[in-house]
Every structure is written in C-alpha cells, then in structure tokens.
N, C-alpha and C positions, 0 to 999 in steps of 0.2 A: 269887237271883243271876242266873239268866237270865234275869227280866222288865229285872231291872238294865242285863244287856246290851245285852236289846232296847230297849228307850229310851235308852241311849247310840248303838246303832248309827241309828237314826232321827235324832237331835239331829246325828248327824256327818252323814249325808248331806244336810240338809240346810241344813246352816251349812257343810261345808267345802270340798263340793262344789262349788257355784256357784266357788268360789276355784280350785280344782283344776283347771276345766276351761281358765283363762286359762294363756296363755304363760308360762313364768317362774314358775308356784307348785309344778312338780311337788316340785323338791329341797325344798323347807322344809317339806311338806307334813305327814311321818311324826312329826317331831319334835311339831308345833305339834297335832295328833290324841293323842298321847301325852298332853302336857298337861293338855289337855282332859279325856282321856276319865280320869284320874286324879282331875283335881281335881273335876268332878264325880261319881266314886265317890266320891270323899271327902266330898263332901256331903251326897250323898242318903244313904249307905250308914253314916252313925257308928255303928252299931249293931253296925257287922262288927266280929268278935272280933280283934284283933291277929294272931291265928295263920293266919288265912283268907290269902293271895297272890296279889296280879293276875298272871293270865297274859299276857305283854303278847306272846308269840308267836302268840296266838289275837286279841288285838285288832290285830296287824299284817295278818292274814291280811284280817280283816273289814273292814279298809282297805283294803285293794288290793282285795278283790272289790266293795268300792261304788266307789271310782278306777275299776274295771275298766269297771263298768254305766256310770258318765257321760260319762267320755271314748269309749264307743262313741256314745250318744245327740251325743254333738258331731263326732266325725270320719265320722258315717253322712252328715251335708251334703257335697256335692261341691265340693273343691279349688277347682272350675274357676268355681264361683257365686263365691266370696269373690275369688279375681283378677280377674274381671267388676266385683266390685263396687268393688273397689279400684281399677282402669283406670276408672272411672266420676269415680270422683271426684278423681282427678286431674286428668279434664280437665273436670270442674265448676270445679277450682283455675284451670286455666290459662283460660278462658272468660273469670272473674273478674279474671285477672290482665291481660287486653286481649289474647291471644294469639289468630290463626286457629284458631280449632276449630268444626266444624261443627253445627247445633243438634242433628239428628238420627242419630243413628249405631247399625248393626245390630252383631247380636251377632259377625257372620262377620269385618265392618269392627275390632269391635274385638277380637276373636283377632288380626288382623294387626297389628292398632297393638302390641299385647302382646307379637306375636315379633320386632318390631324390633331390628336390634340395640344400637342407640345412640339416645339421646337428639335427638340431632340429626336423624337417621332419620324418630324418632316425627314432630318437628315438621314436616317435609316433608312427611311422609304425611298428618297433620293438616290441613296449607296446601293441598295437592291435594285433600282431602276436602271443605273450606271452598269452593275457587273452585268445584269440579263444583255442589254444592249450589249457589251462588248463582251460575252459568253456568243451569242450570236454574230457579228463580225468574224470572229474565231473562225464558229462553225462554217462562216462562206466563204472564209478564205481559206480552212481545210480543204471544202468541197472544190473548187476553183482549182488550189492543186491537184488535188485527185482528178480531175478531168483533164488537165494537164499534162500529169505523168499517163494519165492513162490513152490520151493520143499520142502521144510520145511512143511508149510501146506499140502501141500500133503501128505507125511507123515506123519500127523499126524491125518490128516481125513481117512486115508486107516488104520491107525492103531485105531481110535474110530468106524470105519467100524465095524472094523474083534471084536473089542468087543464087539458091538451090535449085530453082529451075535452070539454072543459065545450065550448057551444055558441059563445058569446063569442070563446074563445081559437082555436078553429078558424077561427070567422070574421076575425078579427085576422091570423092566420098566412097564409092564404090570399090576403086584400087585401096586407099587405105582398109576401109572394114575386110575387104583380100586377105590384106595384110596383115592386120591383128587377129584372123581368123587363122592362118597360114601359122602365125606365133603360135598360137594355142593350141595346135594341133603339135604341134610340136612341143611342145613343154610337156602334152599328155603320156611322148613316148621317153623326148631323154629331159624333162625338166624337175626340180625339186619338188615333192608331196607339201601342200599342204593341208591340213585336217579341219572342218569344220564340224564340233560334236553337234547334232542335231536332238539330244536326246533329254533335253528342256522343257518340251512341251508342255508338261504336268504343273511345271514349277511358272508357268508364264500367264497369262490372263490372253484374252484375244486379242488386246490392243496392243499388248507388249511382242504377241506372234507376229503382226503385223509390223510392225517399228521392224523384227529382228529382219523378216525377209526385204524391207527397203536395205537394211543396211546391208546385207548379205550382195543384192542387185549391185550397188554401189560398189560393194569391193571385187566384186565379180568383171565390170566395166574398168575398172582400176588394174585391175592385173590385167586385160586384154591388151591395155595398151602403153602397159611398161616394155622395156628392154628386155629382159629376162623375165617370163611370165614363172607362176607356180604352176603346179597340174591341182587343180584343186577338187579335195576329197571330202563328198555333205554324206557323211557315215551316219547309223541309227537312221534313216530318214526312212518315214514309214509310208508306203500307197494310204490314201485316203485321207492323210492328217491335215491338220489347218493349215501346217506349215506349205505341205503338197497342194493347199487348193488357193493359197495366197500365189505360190508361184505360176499356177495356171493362170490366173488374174491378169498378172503384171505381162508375163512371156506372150500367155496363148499358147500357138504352133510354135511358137520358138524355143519351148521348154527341151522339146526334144531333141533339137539341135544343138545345146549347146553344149561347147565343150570341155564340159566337166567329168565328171566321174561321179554318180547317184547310190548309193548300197544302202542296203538294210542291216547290213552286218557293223560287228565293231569294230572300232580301229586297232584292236590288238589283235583280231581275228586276218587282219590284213598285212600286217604292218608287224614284223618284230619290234617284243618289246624294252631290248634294250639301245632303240632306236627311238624311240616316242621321248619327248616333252611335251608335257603338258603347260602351257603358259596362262596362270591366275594371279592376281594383285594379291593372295593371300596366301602364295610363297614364302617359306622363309629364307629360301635359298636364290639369289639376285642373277641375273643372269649376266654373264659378262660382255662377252663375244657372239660374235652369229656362227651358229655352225652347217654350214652345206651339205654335212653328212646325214647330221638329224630330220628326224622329222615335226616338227613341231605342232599341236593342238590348239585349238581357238574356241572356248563353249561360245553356243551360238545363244545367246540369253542375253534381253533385254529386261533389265531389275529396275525398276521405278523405286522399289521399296529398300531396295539395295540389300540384297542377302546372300550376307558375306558367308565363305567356307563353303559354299554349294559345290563349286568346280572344284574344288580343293578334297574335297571329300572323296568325290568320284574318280580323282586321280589315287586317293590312296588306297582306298577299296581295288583299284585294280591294279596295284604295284608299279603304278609308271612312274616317272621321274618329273618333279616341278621345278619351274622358275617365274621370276619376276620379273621384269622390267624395271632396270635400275635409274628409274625416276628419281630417289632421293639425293640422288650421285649427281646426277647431271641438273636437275632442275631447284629450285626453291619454292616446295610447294608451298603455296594458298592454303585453301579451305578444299575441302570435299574430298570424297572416296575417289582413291585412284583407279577407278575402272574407267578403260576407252571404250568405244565403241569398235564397231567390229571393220569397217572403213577404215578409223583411222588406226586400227592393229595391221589393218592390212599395208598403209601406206608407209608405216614405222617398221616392218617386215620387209616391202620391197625396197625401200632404201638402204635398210642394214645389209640386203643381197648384195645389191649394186654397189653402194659403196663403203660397208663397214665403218661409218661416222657416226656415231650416237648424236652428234649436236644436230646432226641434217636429218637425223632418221625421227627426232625428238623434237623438230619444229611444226610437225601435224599432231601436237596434243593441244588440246584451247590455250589460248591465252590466261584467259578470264583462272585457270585452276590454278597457277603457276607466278610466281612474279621475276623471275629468270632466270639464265642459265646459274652455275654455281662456279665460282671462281677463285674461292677461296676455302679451307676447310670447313666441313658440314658442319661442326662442332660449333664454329664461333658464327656462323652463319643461321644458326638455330636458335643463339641467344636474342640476337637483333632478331629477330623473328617472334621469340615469345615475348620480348618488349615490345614489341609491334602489336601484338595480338590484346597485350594488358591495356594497352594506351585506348588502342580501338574499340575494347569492350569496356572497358572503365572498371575493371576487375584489381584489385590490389595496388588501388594509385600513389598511396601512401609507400609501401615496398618501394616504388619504382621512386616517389619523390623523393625516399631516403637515400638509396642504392645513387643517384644523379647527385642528392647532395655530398653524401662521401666523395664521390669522382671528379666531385667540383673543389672540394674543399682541399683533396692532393695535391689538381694541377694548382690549386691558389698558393697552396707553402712551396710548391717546389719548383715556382716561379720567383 
C-alpha cells in the first residue's frame, strides 16, 4: 500500500502539476486528482481485498503539499519580470501595428510607460520617446557628416598645400601677382579714377565699419585682376580712424604698398566737378550708358538699418551730379532695397568698362532680390508682379478673385 501511494504521489506531480501551476486550474484541481488517484488504484491494485478503504483525507493532504512545493517554485519569479515582459510585448504589438514607439527602450523607461495612467498617456509617452530617439539619430548622423566633410577639407587643403609648394606653382603665383601688380601700376598713371567716399564713419556702428572694409579688400582684389583695372581713389579717409586701423588688421605691411591712392581731401578738391557722378539707389535720374570720360563715386557705407537719402544728400550739398543703376529696366525686382554692396558695384562697373552689356554687368546682383531679366514692357510686367505679391500675402484676394472671374467669363463668351 505505501509503494502504492508513493507512485501515485509521483504520477500526480507530475501530470497534474504542470496544470495547477496555470491561472484558472486551482478550483478543479482536487476533484480531477481524486479521480485519478482512484482509478488508478483501481488498476494497479485488484488484488485489494474489498474490505481494505481509500483514505481520501490523507490523499487531499498529499495534494496540497505537492500544490504547495509548485506553486512556490512559480510565484519564487518576480511579479515585476512578468509585467516587463508583458509591457514588452505590447509595444512589439503596437510597433507592428504602425504606431510611434521607440526601437530601444530601458527597463526604468518602461516602469514609467507601465505607471501611466491611461492609454492615451502611454502613447504620448511613447511618441516623445520615438521623436527623442530619432532627434538623436539626427544629431549623429549630422556629426558623422561634419567629420566627413571635415576630413574631406583637410585633404584637400594638404593637397592645395603640397601644390603650392610644388616649384611650378610658386613660380606661376608669383609671375601672375607680377602681373596684376604690373596692371595697377598702370591704371595709377593712364587708367580711369574711380572714387570711394570714405566719409561714413559717423553714420556706421563698428560692425558695419568692419563689414564695409571686407567689402572694400574684396573689390580692391577684383579690380587687380581684371583686364582694364581702375586707379582707385579712398578720399576723406582719415590717419587714425576705425576704418584706417581695420585696414592695418587685414594688410599689416602691405597697407603701404598697395596700389591705390589714400587722401584726406575731397573729391571735388581733386577731381573737377563737372566730371564726378555720384552713383546712389536714391537717384532720380537712371543712368544709361557707361561713360569713360566720368568719374564716378561709390559711398563706402554699410547700412544694416538701410538709411536711405544719406549719399544722396551729400551729393547734393555739394552740387555733383547723380545716377542710378537702371535695375528696373533690365531686372524684375523682388522684395528689398536696391542697395549692392560695394564688391558687387565694383564687378557691375568693371564689366560695364569692358564690355558695355547691362545683362553681363547685371548678372553680379543676388539672385534671391530679382526674379529675372525683363523682356517685356515694365508696365505689364509690374501687373503680374503685383498679382504675385496679393496671392503671396493674401492681401485683397477677393479683388484678385473678381478681376480672374471677369477675365474668365470674356474668354467663356468669346469662345
């Protein structure tokens, strides 16, 4: 009878155990054990005398203490691993289902997604966990370029290095800067003046003094190495001013070398004045043709704040002659004040020299101010333009939707 036992108790643990330890088997458990452990006594065991009786008090017990031993071996795992794993694969579902959710996610992230209180909650938190993650991607696959580009240049200045070292390329650099040196020396005795008024200073901040002497260097390098250089004249220009200690900055020792022409005087004091133009966007008089005879004036002012009629004023206070660059003529403007910089006056100057073409001299104004040449009269070219302007700003759309339905409803009848 007790080997009996013990190979029933063995056969119940493990057949009915594995079942016991799931949700939802404990209540059916005792009955369905009964059964069992009966009917096979009753099989192994026909030999038992009828009078012999199961104790089925002492097989309840031997149930509950194997229920006891397995349900410990399962509730010894930690609660907190089985809602991990279960928040795990919910948002495997929702991934799948097309939803924001981030590919990687820590254990502390998802304790929070789990004490959410709503659904809706979770997916917010999710959605912000998504953008951070690929906000970050972003940012290393900016930096990755940046490191990129930035050996890249390196290599390619180690490589313009070693050709300016090369013997060849020295000697090539050195005969040209000869040469454009050679030009300007020559432009000083039989080449056209032209005037840069230096006498802005008051009217400019220090960052704008600065701005004006890059652009100054810039067109100064630009006429060296044109065709037909100017002899170029920086009048009003004072020893000691910001503008004089910007250009020691940039030059150094090569301030004094180069060859310009530096005065402290005016340009009317130099220069007859029924020879000067003065050239400001605040003209009313458009300038046609380039004249080789003239001399022409450039203020040298960088205007952030754009303050218009300054140079305009100063030419009239001293009786010189004004024009404008006939930009409306040749271009379709954009948006913004048609003042250039002093660069690109210079480069719209040496090509009007060389080759009296408005459309080549007028290809060094931005892009971005212009939306192109003009081809057709200004007049009807300014209407499509202030339709352009109404559409864009959403200014009187009613006008424009009536003005479109008249023009619709002629071509309809006189179809």
């Amino acid at each position: 009878m007790q080997s009996a036992n013990m190979l029933l108790k063995r056969i119940v643990r493990s057949s009915v155990l594995p079942f016991a330890a799931r949700p939802g088997m404990k209540k059916d458990l005792f009955p369905l054990s009964r059964t069992l452990s009966l009917s096979l006594c009753l099989k192994q065991d026909n030999s038992c005398e009828p009078s012999e009786k199961l104790d089925l008090d002492a097989w309840k017990k031997v149930m509950k203490s194997g229920l006891q031993e397995g349900v410990r071996d399962v509730v010894s795992e930690p609660r907190e691993l089985s809602g991990l794993a279960a928040a795990r694969e919910t948002l495997e579902m929702w991934r799948l289902a097309g939803r924001l959710v981030p590919e990687n996610i820590s254990e502390e992230q998802l304790k929070t997604f789990m004490e959410c209180p709503s659904k809706s909650a979770k997916k917010k938190y999710l959605k912000y966990l998504h953008l951070k993650e690929r906000y970050k991607k972003n940012d290393r696959r900016k930096m990755e370029e940046k490191r990129k580009r930035k050996l890249e240049a390196q290599e390619q200045t180690s490589k313009t290095e070693e050709t300016k070292q090369s013997p060849f390329m020295s000697l090539w650099s050195s005969t040209m800067d000869k040469a454009y040196s050679w030009k300007a020396a020559q432009s000083m005795i039989f080449g056209q003046p032209l005037v840069f008024d230096m006498s802005y200073e008051k009217d400019m901040s220090v960052l704008e003094v600065s701005l004006t002497v890059k652009q100054l260097i810039m067109s100064e390098s630009c006429n060296r190495r044109s065709v037909d250089p100017f002899h170029i004249h920086l009048c009003n220009f004072q020893d000691d001013s910001l503008f004089h200690k910007e250009f020691i900055k940039h030059y150094g020792e090569a301030w004094s070398k180069l060859l310009i022409t530096v005065t402290d005087q005016c340009y009317t004091e130099v220069f007859p004045k029924d020879k000067l133009i003065y050239l400001t966007a605040d003209s009313p008089k458009v300038m046609k043709t380039f004249d080789h005879d003239k001399i022409y004036i450039v203020g040298s002012m960088v205007d952030k704040n754009i303050k218009t009629g300054v140079s305009l004023a100063r030419a009239k206070r001293l009786g010189l002659e004004t024009a404008a660059l006939p930009l409306d003529k040749y271009l379709l403007w954009n948006s913004g004040a048609k003042n250039l910089t002093l660069d690109q006056m210079m480069h719209i100057l040496l090509t009007l020299k060389d080759t009296a073409d408005w459309k080549k001299a007028l290809e060094f104004v931005p892009k971005r101010k212009y939306c192109g040449f003009v081809n057709k009269p200004v007049s009807e070219l300014k209407k499509t333009l202030d339709l352009m302007n109404t559409i864009k700003l959403g200014k009187q759309r009613e006008e424009v939707q009536k003005q479109f339905a008249k023009s619709y409803s002629k071509k309809y009848k006189l179809k």
